[in-house]
C-alpha positions in Angstrom: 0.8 135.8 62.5 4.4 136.7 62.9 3.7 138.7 65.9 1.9 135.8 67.3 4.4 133.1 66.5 7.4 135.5 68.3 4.8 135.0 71.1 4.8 131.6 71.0 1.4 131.3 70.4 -0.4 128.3 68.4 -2.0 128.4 64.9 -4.8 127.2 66.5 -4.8 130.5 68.6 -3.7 133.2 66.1 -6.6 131.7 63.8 -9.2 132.3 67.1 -8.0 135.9 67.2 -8.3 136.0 63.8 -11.9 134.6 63.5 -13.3 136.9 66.5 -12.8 139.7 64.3 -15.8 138.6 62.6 -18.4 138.2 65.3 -19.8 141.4 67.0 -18.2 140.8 70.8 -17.8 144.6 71.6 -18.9 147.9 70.0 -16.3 148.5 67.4 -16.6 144.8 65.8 -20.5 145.5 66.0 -20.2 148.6 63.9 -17.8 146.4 61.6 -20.6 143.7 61.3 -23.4 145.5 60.6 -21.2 147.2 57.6 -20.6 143.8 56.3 -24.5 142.9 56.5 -25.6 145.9 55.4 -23.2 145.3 52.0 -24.1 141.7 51.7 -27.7 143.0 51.0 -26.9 145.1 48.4 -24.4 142.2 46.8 -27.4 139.9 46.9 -29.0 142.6 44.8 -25.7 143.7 42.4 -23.3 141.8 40.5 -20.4 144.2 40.8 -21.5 143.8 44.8 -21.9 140.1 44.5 -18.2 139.9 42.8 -16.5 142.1 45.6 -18.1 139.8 47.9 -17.1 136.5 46.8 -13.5 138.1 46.3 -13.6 138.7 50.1 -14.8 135.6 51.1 -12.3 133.7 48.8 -9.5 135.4 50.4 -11.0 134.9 53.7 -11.5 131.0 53.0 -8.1 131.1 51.6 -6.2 132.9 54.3 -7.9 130.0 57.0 -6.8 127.4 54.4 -3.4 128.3 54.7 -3.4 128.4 58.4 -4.7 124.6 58.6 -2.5 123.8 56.0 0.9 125.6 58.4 -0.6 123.3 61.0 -0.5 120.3 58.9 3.3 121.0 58.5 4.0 121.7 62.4 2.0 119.3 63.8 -1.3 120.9 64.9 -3.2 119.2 62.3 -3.1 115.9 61.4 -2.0 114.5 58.0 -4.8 114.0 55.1 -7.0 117.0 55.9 -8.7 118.6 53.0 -7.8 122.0 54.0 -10.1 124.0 51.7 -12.8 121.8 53.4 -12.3 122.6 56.4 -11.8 126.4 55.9 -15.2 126.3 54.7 -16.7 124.8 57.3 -14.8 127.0 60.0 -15.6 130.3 58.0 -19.6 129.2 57.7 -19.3 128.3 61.5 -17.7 131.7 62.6 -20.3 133.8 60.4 -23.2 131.8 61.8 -21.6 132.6 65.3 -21.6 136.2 64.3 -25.1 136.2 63.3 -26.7 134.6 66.2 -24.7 137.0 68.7 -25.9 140.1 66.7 -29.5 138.4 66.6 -29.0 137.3 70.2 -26.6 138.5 72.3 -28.3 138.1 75.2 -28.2 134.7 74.6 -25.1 134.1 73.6 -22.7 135.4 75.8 -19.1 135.8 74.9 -17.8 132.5 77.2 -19.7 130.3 75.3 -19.5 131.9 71.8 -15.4 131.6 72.5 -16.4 128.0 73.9 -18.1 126.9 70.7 -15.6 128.4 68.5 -12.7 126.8 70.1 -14.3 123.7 70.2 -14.8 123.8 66.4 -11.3 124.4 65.9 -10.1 122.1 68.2 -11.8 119.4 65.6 -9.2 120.5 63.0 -6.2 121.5 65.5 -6.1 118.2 67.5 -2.2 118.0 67.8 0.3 120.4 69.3 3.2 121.8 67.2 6.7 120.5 67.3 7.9 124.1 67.4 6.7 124.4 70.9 8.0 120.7 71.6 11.9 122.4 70.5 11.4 126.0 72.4 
């Protein structure tokens, strides 16, 4: 995040970079998802699994949370929005996108898969920061 803000870059677009870390776009974040499937199986099966899991996904949640609630202070986002909602639903929308692309990925090339994951965000981020307005 700190390398992005020096670059003058959003939340809205450190938080995109972010989230395409979880859907299999190239070879290396393939080999990363198929890791994460292959231990969410044996979670669903193990409690000691199932903890790590929900420990990851927490801090996942939580790390999204904070960035809607850095653009609540800037600007990006707009006052009154349940942050913790929201990560949810932009966590659960980024994992589904990782699915289908792993499932599909002739059919869901990488323009649209960045399309439909900026457009979810940009339901959350709808303003611009004042940071940028000063710079």
């Amino acid at each position: 995040m700190n390398r992005g803000e020096a670059e003058g870059r959003t939340i809205a677009e450190m938080l995109r970079q972010a989230l395409t870390e979880l859907i299999p776009l190239d070879d290396a974040r393939r080999a990363e998802f198929l890791v994460r499937l292959a231990f969410a199986d044996q979670a669903a099966h193990n409690a000691r699994l199932a903890g790590v899991q929900r420990e990851t996904l927490v801090g996942i949640r939580s790390r999204v949370a904070q960035a809607i609630k850095n653009g609540t202070v800037c600007g990006e986002v707009a006052q009154g929005i349940d942050a913790a909602d929201q990560a949810l639903g932009i966590v659960a929308f980024a994992e589904g996108l990782a699915l289908h692309t792993h499932i599909d990925p002739d059919g869901t090339p990488k323009p649209a898969i960045l399309a439909a994951l900026d457009d979810h965000l940009g339901r959350v981020f709808t303003g611009t920061c004042r940071r940028a307005q000063l710079g």
